[in-house]
Each structure stands twice: as C-alpha cells, then as structure tokens.
GUKEKE-579612 format. One record per residue: x, z, y of N, C-alpha, C in turn; residue in one letter. Coordinates in steps of 0.1 Angstrom, whole numbers, padded with zeros to 4 digits, always signed. Layout:
<rs>
XZYXZYXZYA/...
</rs>
This chain:
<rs>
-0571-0116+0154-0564-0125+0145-0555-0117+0136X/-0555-0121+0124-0548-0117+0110-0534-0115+0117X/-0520-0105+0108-0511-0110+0111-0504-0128+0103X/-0511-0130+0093-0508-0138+0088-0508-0155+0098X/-0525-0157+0103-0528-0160+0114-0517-0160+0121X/-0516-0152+0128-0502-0154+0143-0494-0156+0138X/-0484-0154+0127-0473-0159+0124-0473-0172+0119X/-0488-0179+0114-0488-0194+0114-0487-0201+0125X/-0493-0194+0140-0492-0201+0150-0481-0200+0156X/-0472-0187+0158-0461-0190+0160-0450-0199+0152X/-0456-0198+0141-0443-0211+0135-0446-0223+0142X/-0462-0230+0143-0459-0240+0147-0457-0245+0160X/-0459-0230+0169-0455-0232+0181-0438-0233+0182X/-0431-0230+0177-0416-0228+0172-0413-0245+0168X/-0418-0249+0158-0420-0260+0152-0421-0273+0164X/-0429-0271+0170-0435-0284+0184-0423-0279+0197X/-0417-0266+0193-0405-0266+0203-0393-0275+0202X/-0392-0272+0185-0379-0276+0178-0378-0293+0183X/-0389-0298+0181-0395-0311+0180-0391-0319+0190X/-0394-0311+0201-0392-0317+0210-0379-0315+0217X/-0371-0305+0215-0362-0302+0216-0350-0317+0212X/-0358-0322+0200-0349-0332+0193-0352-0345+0198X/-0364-0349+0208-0367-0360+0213-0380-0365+0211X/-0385-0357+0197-0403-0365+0194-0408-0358+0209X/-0420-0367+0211-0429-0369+0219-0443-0363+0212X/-0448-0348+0212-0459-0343+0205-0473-0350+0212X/-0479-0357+0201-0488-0365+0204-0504-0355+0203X/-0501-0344+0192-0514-0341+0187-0515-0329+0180X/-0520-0318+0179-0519-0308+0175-0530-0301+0165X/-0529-0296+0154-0539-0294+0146-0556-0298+0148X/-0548-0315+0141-0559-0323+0146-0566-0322+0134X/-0578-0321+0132-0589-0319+0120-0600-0330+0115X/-0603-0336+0107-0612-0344+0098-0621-0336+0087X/-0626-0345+0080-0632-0342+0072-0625-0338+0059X/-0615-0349+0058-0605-0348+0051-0594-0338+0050X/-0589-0333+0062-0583-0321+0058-0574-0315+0076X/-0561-0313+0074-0559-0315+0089-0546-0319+0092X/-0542-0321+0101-0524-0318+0104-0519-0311+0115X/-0510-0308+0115-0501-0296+0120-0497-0304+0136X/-0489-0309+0136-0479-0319+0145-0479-0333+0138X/-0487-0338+0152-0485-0352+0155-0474-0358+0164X/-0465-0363+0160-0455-0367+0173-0453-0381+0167X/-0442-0388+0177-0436-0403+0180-0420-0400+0178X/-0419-0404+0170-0401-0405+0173-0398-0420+0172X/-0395-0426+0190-0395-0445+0189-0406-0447+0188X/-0400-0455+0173-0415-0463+0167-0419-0462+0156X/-0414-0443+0155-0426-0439+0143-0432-0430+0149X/-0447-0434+0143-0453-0420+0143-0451-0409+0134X/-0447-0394+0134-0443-0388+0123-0450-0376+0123X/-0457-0373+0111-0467-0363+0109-0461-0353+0099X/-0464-0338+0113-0457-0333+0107-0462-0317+0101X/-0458-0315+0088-0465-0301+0081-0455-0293+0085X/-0461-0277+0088-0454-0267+0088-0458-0254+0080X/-0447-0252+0077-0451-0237+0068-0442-0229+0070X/-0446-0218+0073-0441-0204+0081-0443-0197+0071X/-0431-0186+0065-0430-0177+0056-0425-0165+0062X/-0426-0152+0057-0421-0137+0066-0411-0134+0051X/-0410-0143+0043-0400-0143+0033-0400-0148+0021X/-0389-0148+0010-0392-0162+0000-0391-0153-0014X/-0402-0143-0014-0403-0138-0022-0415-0145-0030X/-0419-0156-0027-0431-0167-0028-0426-0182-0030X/-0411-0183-0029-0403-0196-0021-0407-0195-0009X/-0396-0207-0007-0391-0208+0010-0404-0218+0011X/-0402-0214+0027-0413-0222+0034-0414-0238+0029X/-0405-0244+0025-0406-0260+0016-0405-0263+0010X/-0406-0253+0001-0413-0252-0014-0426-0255-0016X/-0433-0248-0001-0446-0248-0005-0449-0259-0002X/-0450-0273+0000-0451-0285+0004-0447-0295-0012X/-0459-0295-0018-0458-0303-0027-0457-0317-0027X/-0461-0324-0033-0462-0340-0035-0475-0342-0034X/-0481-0337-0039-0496-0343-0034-0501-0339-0019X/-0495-0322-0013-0496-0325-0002-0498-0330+0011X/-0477-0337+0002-0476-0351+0014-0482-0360+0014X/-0489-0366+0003-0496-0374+0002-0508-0376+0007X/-0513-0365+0007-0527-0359+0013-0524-0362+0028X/-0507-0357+0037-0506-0363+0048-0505-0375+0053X/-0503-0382+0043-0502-0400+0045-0516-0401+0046X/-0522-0395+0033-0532-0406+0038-0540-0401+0047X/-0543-0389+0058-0547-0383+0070-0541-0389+0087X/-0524-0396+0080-0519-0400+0095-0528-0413+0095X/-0533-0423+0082-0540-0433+0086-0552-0430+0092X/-0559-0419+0088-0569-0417+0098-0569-0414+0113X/-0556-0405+0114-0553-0403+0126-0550-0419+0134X/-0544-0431+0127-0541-0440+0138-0555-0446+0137X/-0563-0445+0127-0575-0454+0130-0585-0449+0140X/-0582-0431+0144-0594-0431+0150-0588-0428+0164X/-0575-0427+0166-0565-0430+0182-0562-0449+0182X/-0566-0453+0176-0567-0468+0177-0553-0469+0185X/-0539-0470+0176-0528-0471+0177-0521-0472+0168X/-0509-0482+0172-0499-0489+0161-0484-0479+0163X/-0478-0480+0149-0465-0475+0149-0461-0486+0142X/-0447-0485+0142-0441-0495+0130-0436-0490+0120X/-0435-0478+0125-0436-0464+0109-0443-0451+0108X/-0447-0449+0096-0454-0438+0097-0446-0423+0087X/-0441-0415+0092-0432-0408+0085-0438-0394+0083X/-0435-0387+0071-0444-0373+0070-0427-0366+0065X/-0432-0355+0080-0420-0346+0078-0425-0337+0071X/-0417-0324+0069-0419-0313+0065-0412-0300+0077X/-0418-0289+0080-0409-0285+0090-0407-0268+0086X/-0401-0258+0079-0404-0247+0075-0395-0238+0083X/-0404-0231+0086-0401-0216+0094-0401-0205+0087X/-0391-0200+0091-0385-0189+0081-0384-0173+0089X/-0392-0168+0090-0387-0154+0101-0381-0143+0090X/-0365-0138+0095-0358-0131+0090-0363-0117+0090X/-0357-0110+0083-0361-0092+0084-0356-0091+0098X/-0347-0095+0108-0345-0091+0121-0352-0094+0133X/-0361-0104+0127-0371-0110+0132-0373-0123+0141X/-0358-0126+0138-0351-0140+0143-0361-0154+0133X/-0357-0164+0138-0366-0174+0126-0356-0186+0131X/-0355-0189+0113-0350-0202+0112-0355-0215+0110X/-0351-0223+0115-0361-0240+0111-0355-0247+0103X/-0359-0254+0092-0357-0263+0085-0364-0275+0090X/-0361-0285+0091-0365-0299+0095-0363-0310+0081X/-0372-0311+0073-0367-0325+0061-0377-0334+0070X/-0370-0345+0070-0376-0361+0075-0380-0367+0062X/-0391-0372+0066-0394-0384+0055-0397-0375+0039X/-0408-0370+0037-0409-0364+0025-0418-0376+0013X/-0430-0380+0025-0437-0387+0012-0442-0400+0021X/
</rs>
C-alpha cells in the first residue's frame, strides 16, 4: 500500500474514533455503489449522518476541507439515499458531514468536524 493509501486509512480510522468518541453509532464503513462511495456511515439519534473524510500530510494543496466541494456533498446526499434504500431504513434526518484530518510535521493529527455541509 501507497504511503498515500495508509494515511487515507488512518484518517478515517482517526475519523470513526473521533465519532464515536462524540456519541454517533458507526453504522457503515466505505460502503460502495455504482455511483460512488462513502467514508462513514453513522446515527447521531435520529439522523443518519454521512460522513466524508479527507486526510491531508499538509495544506500546501488547502486544508483537508477545502477539498470537499459542493457538488461533492451533493454527490453525498444523493449516495446516503441509496444507502437507506438499499439498508431498508428510516431516519428523520439525513446530514452530510465533513470530517478533515490534518497530520502535523510532528506527526500528531488534528480533526476538524463541520456538521451539516450539504
């Protein structure tokens, strides 16, 4: 595996820590379609919240939530409805986070958590 590779899975392993750490309930993990994929699936209550992550080794590119456009999120909306149609389950909301992992020159990493992007 690339270094690039493992530092995406350690973000989102970092990411499904943070997560949980905060109370979501990780429902689903780089779940895949035809259409595209998602990162973290979790429940916070009575939303379901889908969640992107981007891992950066620095922001000489922007920061890790920069890279998360608008059409992105959008692309994740419309992927969590596939996700409840094909887990045949209701939420009473459906929320697209964004989650950016930041690993410093010391090799520490920071999380950014924005709720509710698109």
């Amino acid at each position: 595996m690339n270094a690039k590779d493992l530092l995406g899975r350690q973000g989102e392993q970092l990411a499904a820590d943070f997560l949980n750490r905060a109370g979501l309930v990780i429902l689903d993990r780089n779940w895949r379609c035809s259409q595209g994929e998602i990162d973290i699936v979790a429940a916070d209550g009575p939303a379901l919240v889908v969640c992107e992550v981007k891992t950066r080794s620095g922001v000489r590119f922007g920061t890790p939530l920069e890279a998360v456009t608008r059409q992105k999120a959008w692309r994740q909306r419309r992927l969590a409805v596939l996700w409840l149609r094909e887990h045949e389950v209701v939420f009473d909301e459906v929320r697209i986070d964004v989650i950016g992992v930041l690993r410093t020159a010391s090799g520490a990493f920071n999380i950014d958590h924005v709720r509710g992007v698109g």
